[in-house]
C-alpha positions in Angstrom: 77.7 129.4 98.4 80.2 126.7 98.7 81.1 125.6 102.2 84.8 126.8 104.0 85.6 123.2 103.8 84.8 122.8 100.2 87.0 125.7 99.7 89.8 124.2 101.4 89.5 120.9 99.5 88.9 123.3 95.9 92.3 124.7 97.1 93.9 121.9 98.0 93.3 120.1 94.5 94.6 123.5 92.5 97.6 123.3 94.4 98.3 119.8 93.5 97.7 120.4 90.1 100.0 122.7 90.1 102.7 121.1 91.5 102.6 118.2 89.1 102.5 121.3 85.9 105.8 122.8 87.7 107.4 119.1 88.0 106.2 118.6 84.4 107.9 121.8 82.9 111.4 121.1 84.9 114.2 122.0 82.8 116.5 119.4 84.8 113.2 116.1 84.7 113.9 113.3 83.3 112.2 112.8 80.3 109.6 110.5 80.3 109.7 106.5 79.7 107.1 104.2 78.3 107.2 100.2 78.1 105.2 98.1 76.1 105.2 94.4 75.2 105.7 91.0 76.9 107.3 89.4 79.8 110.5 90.3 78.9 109.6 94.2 80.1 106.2 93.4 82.2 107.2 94.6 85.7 104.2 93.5 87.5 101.3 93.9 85.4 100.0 90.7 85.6 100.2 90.8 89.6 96.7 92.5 89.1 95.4 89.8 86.7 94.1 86.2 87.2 96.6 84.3 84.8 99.6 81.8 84.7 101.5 84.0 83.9 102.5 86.0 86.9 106.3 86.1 88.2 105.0 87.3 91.9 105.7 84.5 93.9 109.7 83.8 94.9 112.6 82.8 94.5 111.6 85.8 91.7 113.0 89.0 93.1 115.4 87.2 94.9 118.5 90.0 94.6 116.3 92.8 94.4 116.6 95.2 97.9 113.9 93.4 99.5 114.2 89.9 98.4 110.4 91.0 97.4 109.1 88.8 93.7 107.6 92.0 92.5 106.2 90.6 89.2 109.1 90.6 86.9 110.6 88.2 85.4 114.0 88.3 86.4 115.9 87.6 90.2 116.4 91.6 90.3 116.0 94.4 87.3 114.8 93.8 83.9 116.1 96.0 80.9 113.6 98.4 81.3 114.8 99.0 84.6 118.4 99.5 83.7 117.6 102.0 81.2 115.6 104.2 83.5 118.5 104.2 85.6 120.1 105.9 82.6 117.6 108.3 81.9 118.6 109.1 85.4 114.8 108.3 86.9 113.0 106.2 88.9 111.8 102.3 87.5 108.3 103.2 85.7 105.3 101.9 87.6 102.9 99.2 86.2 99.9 100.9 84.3 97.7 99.0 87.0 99.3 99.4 89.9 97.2 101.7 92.1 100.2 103.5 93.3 100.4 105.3 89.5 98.9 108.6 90.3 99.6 112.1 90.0 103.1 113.1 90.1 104.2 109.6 89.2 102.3 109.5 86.4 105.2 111.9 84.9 107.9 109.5 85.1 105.9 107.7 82.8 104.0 103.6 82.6 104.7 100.2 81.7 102.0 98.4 79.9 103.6 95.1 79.4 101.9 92.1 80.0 103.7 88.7 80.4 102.2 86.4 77.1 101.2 88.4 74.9 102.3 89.1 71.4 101.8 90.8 68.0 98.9 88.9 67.3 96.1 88.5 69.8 95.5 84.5 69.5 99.4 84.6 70.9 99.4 83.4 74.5 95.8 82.2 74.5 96.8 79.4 77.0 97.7 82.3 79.7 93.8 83.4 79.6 93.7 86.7 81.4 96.5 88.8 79.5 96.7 92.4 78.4 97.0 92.4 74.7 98.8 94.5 72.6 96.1 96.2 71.5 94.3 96.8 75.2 98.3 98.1 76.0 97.3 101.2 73.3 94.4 101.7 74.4 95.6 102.0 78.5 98.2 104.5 77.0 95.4 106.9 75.4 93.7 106.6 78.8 96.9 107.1 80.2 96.7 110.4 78.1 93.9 111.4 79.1 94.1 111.0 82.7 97.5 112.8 82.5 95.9 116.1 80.6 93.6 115.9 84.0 96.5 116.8 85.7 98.7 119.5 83.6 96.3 120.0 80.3 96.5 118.6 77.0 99.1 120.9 75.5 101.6 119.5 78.7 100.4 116.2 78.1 101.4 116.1 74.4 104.8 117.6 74.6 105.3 115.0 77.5 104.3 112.3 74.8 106.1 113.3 72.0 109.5 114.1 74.5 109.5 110.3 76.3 111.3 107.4 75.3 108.9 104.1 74.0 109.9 100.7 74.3 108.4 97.9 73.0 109.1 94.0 72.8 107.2 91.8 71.4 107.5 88.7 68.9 109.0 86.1 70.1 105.8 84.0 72.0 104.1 84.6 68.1 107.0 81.7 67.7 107.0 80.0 70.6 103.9 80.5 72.2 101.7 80.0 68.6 103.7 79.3 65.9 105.8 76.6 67.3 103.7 75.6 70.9 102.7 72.1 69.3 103.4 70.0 66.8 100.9 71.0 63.5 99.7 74.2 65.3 96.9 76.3 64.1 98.8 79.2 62.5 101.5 76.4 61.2 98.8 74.9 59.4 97.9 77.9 57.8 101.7 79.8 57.1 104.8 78.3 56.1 107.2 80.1 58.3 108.1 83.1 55.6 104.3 83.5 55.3 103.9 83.9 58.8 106.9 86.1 59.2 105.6 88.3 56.5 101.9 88.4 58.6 103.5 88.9 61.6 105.4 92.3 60.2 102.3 93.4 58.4 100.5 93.3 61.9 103.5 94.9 63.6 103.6 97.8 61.3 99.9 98.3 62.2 100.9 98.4 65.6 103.8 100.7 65.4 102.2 103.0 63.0 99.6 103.0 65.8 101.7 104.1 68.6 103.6 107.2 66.5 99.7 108.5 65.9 99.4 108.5 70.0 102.4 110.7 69.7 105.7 108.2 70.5 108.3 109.7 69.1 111.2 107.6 69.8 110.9 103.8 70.3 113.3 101.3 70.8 112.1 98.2 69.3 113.6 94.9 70.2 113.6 92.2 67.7 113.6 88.2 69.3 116.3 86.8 70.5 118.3 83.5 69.7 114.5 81.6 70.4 115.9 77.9 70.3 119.3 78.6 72.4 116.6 79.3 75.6 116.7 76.8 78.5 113.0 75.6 77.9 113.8 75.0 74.7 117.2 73.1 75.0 114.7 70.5 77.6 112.5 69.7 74.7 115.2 69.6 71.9 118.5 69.5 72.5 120.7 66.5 73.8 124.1 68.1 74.3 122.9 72.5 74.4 123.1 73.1 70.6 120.5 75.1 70.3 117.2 74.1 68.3 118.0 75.1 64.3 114.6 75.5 63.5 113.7 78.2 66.0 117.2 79.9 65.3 115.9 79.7 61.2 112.5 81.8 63.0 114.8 84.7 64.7 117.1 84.7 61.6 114.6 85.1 58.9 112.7 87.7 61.4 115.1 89.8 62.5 116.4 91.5 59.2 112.7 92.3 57.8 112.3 94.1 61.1 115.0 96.1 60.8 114.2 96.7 57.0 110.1 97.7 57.7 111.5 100.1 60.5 113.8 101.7 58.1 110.7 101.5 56.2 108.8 103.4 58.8 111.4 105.9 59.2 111.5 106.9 55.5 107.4 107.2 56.2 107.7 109.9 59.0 110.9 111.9 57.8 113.3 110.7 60.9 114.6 108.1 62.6 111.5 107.7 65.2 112.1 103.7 65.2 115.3 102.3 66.4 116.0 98.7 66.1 117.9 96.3 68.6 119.1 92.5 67.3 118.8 91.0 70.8 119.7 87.9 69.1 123.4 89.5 67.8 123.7 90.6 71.6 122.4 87.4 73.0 124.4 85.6 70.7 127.8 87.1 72.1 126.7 85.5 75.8 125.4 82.3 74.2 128.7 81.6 71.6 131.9 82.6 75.1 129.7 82.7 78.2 133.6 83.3 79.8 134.2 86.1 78.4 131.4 87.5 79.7 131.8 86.3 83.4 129.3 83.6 82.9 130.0 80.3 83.5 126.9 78.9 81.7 124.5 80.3 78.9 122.3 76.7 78.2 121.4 76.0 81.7 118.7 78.3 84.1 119.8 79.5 87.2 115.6 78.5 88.9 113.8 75.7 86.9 114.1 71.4 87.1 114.4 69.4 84.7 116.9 69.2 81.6 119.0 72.2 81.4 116.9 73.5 84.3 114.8 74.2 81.6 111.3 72.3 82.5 108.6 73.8 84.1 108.2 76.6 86.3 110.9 78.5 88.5 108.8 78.2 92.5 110.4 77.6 95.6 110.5 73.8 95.1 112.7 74.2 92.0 116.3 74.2 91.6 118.2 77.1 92.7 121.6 78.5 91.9 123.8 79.9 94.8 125.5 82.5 92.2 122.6 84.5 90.0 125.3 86.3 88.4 127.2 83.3 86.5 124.1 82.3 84.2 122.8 84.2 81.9 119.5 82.5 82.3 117.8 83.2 85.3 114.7 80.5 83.9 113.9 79.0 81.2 113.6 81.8 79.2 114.5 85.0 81.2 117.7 86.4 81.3 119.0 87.3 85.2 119.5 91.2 86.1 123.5 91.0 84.7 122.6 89.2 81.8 120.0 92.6 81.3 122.7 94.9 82.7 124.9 93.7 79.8 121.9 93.6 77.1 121.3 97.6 78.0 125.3 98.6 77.6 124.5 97.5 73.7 121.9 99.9 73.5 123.9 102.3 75.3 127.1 101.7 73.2 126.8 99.5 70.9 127.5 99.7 66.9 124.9 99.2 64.5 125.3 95.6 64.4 123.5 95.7 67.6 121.3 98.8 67.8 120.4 100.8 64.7 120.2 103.6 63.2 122.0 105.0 66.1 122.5 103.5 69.8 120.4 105.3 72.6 123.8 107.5 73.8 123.8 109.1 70.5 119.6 109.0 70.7 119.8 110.5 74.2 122.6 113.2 73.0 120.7 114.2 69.8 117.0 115.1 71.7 119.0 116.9 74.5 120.3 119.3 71.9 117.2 119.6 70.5 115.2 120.5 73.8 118.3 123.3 74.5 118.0 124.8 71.0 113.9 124.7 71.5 114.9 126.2 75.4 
């Protein structure tokens, strides 16, 4: 017969359960938010992880609430971030942080990991990184841990109802591609045979997360690659940016968009939803002033060229005013350059985010969940 304390602690564990079903079923919860990809999105992944490339060491974090570097790559809030502030729910908590654990686990997890890319040989020089493919596989443990908590059939419509993220493709460029002079992979593609490789690996991957049940994903193509601080150090003399990376993003970008639509013919709907980050970097990077910047070529933290060289740490230069660059190092952008970046996806036309932007997304599945309701 099972002790009174046993029963207690039986009791106690039902109960819990319980509550985290009830929070799970709430008409009025916000729906669930999933992030995948690079350091662009990682908010403190790599804190638990013996690498380079780790942003938990100031002046990172220096406008967030607590002045605390809490592992992303920004002075404050990266986009991910801003758009769970939309979704009207709390910032998403790293997929290793120990703190992700029963009723948080609802909000959702970010699996980014600074360095990586589509390609696993991306980012090799970080050592220690959480690779696209280890990402899926955390989220079907993810899965599986939630369905502990409020079943399997919860667990799935939880899934399918979230919003995805993911960002990846630009350190295949820079941190492979292009990292040195007569690279491996540059060697073996001419840049339209490795753009074409990199989209037949991305599909893989995207195909991948719609048969762990994402249903809508936001995927970010790369930005304007050789208009980025680091960048400008190495090959720029007066802050034009570097043409041949530019000819990377250009020639990437569109085929993106065009296997998505691809995709989306696939699956019957519009599960994939493209964003050009370059067309909405490039509106900062072309007027900086009219977008309250006073600089788009040089980093707010960094040495160097264009503050562009090396590491942001506390011996590096530091702007007074984070919110007059939209660089906050040499190749992040600071939290109002991100704030900007998400009122695209929000609002923007199909020249920025396409098929729809994520007001209309956002619209469209509430409708859906009152007609199911």
């Amino acid at each position: 017969m099972a002790s009174p304390t046993w029963r207690l602690v039986s009791l106690a564990l039902c109960l819990g359960a319980l509550a985290v079903l009830q929070a799970a079923r709430g008409a009025d919860a916000a729906r669930a938010f999933f992030v995948f990809g690079d350091s662009l999105v990682d908010n403190g992944n790599n804190n638990y992880l013996i690498t380079a490339a780790r942003a938990d060491s100031p002046p990172y974090g220096i406008d967030t609430p607590d002045h605390r570097a809490t592992g992303r790559f920004s002075n404050g809030k990266n986009v991910p971030d801003v758009i769970s502030e939309h979704l009207g729910a709390e910032p998403v908590l790293p997929y290793l942080s120990p703190e992700l654990d029963g009723d948080k686990m609802l909000v959702g997890a970010n699996f980014a990991s600074a360095g990586v890319g589509i390609l696993n040989d991306t980012g090799f020089q970080f050592a220690n990184i959480i690779h696209i493919e280890k990402q899926l596989r955390y989220f079907e443990q993810y899965q599986k841990r939630l369905s502990a908590l409020i079943g399997a059939e919860e667990t799935t419509r939880l899934v399918r109802g979230a919003l995805v993220l993911i960002t990846l493709g630009g350190n295949d460029f820079v941190n492979n591609y292009y990292l040195v002079p007569y690279s491996a992979r540059s060697r073996e593609f001419s840049l339209p045979d490795y753009v074409s490789y990199l989209l037949s690996e991305y599909a893989q991957i995207l195909e991948h997360l719609y048969d762990l049940g994402a249903r809508r994903v936001l995927v970010q193509g790369v930005g304007p690659m050789g208009c980025v601080p680091a960048e400008l150090a190495l090959h720029s003399l007066d802050g034009t940016c570097d043409p041949e990376l530019q000819r990377a993003a250009e020639m990437y970008n569109p085929r993106l968009m065009a296997l998505l639509q691809d995709l989306n013919a696939r699956h019957g709907g519009e599960v994939f939803v493209g964003v050009n980050m370059k067309r909405i970097h490039d509106d900062f990077i072309d007027d900086p002033k009219a977008y309250g910047f006073e600089t788009a070529t040089e980093a707010c933290c960094g040495q160097g060229r264009f503050n562009g060289m090396g590491l942001c740490t506390m011996v590096s230069s530091l702007c007074a005013d984070r919110d007059s660059y939209v660089f906050w190092d040499a190749f992040h952008p600071t939290e109002r350059a991100n704030r900007l970046i998400v009122q695209q996806f929000m609002s923007g036309s199909v020249e920025y985010i396409a098929p729809m932007n994520l007001s209309t997304v956002l619209a469209i599945d509430l409708q859906k969940q009152q007609l199911r309701t």
